[in-house]
C-alpha positions in Angstrom: 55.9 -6.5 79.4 56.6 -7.2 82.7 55.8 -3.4 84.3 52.7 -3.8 81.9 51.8 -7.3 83.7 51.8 -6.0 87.2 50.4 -2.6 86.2 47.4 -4.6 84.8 47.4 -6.7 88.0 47.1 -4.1 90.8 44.2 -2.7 88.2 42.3 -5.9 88.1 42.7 -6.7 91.9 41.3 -3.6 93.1 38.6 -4.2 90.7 38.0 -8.0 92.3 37.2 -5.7 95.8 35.7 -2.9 94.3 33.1 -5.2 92.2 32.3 -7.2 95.8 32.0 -4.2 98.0 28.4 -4.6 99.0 29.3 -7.6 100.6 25.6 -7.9 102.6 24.1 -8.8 99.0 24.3 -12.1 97.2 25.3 -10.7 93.6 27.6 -8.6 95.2 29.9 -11.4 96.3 28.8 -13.7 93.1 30.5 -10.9 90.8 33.5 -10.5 93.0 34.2 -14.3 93.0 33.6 -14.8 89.2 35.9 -11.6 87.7 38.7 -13.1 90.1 38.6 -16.7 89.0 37.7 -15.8 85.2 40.2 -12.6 85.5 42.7 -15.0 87.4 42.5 -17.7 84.6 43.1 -14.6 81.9 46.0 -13.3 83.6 47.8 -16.7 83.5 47.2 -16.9 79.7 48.7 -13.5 79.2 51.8 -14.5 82.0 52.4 -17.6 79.8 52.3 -15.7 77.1 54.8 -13.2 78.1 57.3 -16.4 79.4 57.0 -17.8 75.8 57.6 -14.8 73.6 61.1 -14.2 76.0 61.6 -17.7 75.3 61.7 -16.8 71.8 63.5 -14.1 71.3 64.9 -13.5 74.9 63.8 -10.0 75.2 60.5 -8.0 77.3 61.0 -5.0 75.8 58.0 -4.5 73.6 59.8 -1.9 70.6 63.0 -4.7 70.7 60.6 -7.9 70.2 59.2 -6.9 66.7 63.2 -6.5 65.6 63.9 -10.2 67.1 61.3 -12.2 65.8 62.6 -12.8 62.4 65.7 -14.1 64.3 63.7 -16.3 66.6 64.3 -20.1 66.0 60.7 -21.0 66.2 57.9 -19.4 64.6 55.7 -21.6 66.5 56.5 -20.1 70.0 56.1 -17.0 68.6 52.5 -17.6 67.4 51.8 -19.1 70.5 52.6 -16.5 72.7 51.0 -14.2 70.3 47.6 -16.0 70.7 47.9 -16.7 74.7 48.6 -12.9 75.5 45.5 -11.8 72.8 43.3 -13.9 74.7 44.5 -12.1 78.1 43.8 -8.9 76.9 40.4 -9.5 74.6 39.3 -10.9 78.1 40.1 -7.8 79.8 37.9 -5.6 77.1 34.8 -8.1 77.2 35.2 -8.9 73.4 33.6 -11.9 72.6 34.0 -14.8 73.2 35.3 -13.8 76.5 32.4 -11.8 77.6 30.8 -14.2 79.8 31.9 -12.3 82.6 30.6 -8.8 81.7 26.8 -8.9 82.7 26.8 -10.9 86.2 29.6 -8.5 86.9 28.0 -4.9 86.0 24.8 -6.7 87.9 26.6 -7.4 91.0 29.1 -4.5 91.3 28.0 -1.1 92.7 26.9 1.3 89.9 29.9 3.6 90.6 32.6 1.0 90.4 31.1 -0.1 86.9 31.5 2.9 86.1 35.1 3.1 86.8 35.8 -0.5 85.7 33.8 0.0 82.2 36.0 2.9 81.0 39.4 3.3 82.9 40.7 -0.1 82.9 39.4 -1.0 79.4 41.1 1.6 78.0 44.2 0.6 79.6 43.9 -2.9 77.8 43.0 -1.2 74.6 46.1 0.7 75.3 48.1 -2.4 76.0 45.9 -4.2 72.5 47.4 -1.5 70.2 51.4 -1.6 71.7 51.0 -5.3 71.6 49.7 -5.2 68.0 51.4 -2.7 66.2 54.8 -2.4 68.9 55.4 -6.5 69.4 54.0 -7.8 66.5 53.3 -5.5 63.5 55.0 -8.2 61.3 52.2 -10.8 62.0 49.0 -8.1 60.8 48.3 -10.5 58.2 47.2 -12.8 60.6 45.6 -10.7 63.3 43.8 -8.6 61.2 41.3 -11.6 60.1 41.5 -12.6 63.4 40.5 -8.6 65.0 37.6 -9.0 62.0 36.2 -12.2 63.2 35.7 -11.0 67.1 34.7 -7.9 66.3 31.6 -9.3 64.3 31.0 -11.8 67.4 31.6 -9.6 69.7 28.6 -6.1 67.8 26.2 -9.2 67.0 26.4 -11.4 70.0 26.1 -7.9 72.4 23.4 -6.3 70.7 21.2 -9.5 69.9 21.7 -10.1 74.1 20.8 -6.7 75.1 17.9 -6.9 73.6 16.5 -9.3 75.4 17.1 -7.6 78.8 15.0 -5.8 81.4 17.7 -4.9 83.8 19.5 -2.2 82.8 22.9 -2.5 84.0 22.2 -6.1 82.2 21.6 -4.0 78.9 24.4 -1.7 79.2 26.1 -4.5 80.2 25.9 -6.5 76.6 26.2 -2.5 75.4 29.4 -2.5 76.3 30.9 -5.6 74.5 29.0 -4.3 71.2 31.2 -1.2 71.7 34.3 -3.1 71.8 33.0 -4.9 68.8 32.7 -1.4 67.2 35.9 0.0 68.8 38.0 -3.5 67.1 36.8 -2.6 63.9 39.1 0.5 63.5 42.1 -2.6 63.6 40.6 -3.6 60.3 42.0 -0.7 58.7 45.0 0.9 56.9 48.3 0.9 59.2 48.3 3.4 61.8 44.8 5.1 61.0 43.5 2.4 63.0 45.4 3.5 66.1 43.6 7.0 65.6 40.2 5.9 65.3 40.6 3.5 68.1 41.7 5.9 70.4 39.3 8.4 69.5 36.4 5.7 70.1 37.8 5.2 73.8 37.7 8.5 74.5 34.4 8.9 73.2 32.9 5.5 74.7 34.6 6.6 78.3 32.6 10.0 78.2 29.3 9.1 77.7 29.4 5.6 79.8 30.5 7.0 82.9 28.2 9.4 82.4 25.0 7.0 81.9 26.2 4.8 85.1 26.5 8.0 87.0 23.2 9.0 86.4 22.3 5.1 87.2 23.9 5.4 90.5 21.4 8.0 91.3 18.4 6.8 90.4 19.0 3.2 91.3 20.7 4.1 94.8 23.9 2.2 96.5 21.5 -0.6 97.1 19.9 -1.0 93.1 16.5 -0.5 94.5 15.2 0.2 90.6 17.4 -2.4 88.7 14.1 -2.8 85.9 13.8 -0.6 83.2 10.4 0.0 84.2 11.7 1.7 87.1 13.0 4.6 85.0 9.7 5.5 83.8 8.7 9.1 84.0 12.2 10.0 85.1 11.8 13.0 82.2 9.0 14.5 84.7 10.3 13.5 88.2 13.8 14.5 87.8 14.0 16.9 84.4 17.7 17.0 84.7 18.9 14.0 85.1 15.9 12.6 82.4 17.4 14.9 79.7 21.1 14.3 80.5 19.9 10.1 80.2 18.1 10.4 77.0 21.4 12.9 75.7 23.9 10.1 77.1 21.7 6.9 74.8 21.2 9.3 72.1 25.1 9.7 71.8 24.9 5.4 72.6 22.9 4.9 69.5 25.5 7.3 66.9 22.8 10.0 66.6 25.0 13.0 65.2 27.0 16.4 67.2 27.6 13.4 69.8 30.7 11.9 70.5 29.5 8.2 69.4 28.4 9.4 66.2 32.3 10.2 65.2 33.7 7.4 66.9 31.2 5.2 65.2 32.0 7.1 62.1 35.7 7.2 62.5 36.2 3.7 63.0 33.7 2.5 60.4 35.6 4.6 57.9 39.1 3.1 58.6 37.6 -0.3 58.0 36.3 0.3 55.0 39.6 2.5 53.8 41.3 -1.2 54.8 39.3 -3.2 52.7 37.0 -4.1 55.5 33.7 -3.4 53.5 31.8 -6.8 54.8 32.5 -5.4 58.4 31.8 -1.7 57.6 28.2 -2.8 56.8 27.7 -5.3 59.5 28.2 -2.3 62.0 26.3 -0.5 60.7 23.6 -3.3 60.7 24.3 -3.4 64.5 24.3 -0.3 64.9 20.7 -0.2 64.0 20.0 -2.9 66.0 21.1 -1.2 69.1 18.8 1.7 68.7 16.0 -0.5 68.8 17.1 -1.1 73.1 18.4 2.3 73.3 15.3 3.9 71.9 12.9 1.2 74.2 14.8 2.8 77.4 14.5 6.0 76.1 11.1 5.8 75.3 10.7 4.5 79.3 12.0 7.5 80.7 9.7 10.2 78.7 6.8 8.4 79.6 4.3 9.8 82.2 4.6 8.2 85.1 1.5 5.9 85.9 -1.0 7.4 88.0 -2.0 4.6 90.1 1.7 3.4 90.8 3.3 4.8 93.8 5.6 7.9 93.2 9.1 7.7 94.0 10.8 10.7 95.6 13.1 13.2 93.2 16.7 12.0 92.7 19.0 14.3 94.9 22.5 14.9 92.9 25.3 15.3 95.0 28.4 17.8 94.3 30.3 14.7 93.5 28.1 13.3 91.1 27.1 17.0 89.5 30.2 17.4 88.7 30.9 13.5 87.1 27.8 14.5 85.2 28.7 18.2 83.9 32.5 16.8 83.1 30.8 13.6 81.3 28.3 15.9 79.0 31.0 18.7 78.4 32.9 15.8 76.8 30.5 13.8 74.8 29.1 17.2 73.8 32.4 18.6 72.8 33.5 15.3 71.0 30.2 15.4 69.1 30.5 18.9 67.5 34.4 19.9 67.9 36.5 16.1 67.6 39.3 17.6 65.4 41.8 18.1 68.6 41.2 15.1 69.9 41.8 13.4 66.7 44.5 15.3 66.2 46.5 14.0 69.3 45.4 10.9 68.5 47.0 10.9 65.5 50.1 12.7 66.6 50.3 9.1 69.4 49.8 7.0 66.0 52.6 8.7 64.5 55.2 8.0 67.7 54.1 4.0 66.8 55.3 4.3 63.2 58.9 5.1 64.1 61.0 1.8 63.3 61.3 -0.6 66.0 64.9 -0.8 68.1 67.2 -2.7 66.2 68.0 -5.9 67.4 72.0 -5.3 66.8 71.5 -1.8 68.8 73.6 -1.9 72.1 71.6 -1.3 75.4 71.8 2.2 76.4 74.1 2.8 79.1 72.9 2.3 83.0 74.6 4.9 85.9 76.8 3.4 87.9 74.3 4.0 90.8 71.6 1.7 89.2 73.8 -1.2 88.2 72.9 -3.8 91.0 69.5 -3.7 89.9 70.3 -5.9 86.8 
């Protein structure tokens, strides 16, 4: 826990720069300054966390933790730590209520580095969710299972109902993005290790298609966001057919619609909550589901419009190798996700399996360190 703890730290500080890189701008320094202190104040809970769960049971190692709890002295400290290190990580994956940070940040930060920060570093703390959950703790699902259930209603209802309301679409995709970790959460509602399949599936498909959609928002927008308004993207189907078509593919795959890679991880993770019992929240993401189309379809809509004839036109997008290449990897995937997922899913479930093995015994000896290593300990 301690190699994941700096791991996640040299992540989330080059995020604090990246997200204030265009220092000459207002929001630009406003989101850096906000995801340090709020990041800051989430890393301490997760820190504590880690300094109480070695209290109890005297050990870092995640697989040798769920073998020592039952022998730790107080339950207490363990449920302590439990809930101290869940709030680090929900924070990291903007899962309500610890959003708050999400939207003035995507605002503020360059359209490239959201794109980075919305799908590499979340799935590292999705990563970290599922080792923590079903590696440290497995023994305790009956408690975080309810507890995965609740925020991932907050965190579908309170997204979608926000992004509807928005006009700025980094704003919108913004809000998007917590919904999907409200969708993503829902696979923990269901049976064992199926959830760890359908989660992982999800982040794969979730990390195609929205670095794809901010790519294609870095080019329209520009490095300095001079179209931030939704308005702005109207007509983008007639000035720029390319990059029109690959926007209206990326929200279609957004909204669930099917041979798209949100469609199965919508589908996959849906399914495992209601194989778990979950029916209540099965339906309810589906409900929001149907919700979000109505802000996807609105953008959408936006961008086949005919441009207005008495507003001035701006020029034709120019796509860089760089970005061509984000864009042709980003629609390969989502495609390929969409109407072929069964290797994917398949490795997915193959990582699942590794989790079920039992955890290291707490009786087990240590492995043996070289000679040569010794004076590290």
């Amino acid at each position: 826990m301690l190699v994941v703890f700096i791991a996640l730290e040299i992540s989330s500080i080059s995020t604090y720069i990246l997200a204030g890189f265009r220092k000459h701008t207002g929001k630009g320094p406003e989101a850096a300054i906000k995801y340090f202190l709020l990041g800051s104040f989430a890393t301490g809970f997760l820190l504590y966390g880690v300094a109480l769960i070695f209290g109890a049971t005297g050990s870092t190692q995640i697989n040798q933790i769920a073998a020592l709890i039952p022998q730790a002295k107080s339950s207490a400290l363990v449920l302590a730590a439990f809930a101290l290190m869940m709030v680090g990580v929900l924070f990291k994956v903007s899962a309500a209520p610890f959003h708050v940070w999400t939207p003035d940040v995507y605002e503020g930060a360059p359209s490239p580095v959201v794109a980075l920060m919305s799908t590499a570093p979340k799935a590292a703390a999705f990563a970290l969710l599922i080792r923590l959950l079903y590696g440290s703790f497995p023994m305790l699902q009956p408690m975080w299972t309810p507890l995965l259930w609740i925020v991932a209603v907050l965190s579908m209802t309170v997204g979608n109902l926000a992004a509807l309301r928005q006009d700025n679409v980094k704003r919108m995709l913004a809000y998007s993005s917590i919904a999907h970790a409200g969708y993503l959460l829902a696979a923990f509602a269901g049976l064992g290790y199926t959830g760890i399949a359908a989660a992982s599936f999800y982040i794969a498909a979730y990390a195609a298609m929205n670095f794809g959609i901010f790519a294609i928002v870095s080019v329209v927008s520009g490095y300095e966001e001079k179209l931030p308004l939704a308005a702005g993207y109207r007509g983008l189907l007639y000035r720029a057919p390319l990059l029109g078509s690959l926007m209206l593919f990326f929200l279609t795959s957004l909204i669930g619609i099917p041979f798209t890679a949100g469609f199965f991880g919508k589908f996959y993770s849906f399914s495992t909550a209601l194989q778990g019992g979950a029916v209540w929240l099965g339906l309810i993401g589906l409900l929001n589901s149907g919700l979000a189309a109505a802000y996807y379809l609105r953008l959408a809509v936006t961008i086949a419009q005919p441009p207005l004839a008495s507003a001035p036109q701006a020029p034709a997008p120019r796509i860089g190798v760089a970005v061509g290449a984000a864009l042709a990897f980003s629609a390969f995937a989502t495609l390929i996700l969409g109407i072929a997922p069964g290797r994917i899913l398949s490795a997915a479930q193959a990582g699942s399996a590794s989790l079920a093995r039992p955890p290291v015994s707490a009786a087990q000896p240590a492995p043996a360190v070289p000679q040569n290593v010794q004076w590290i300990r």
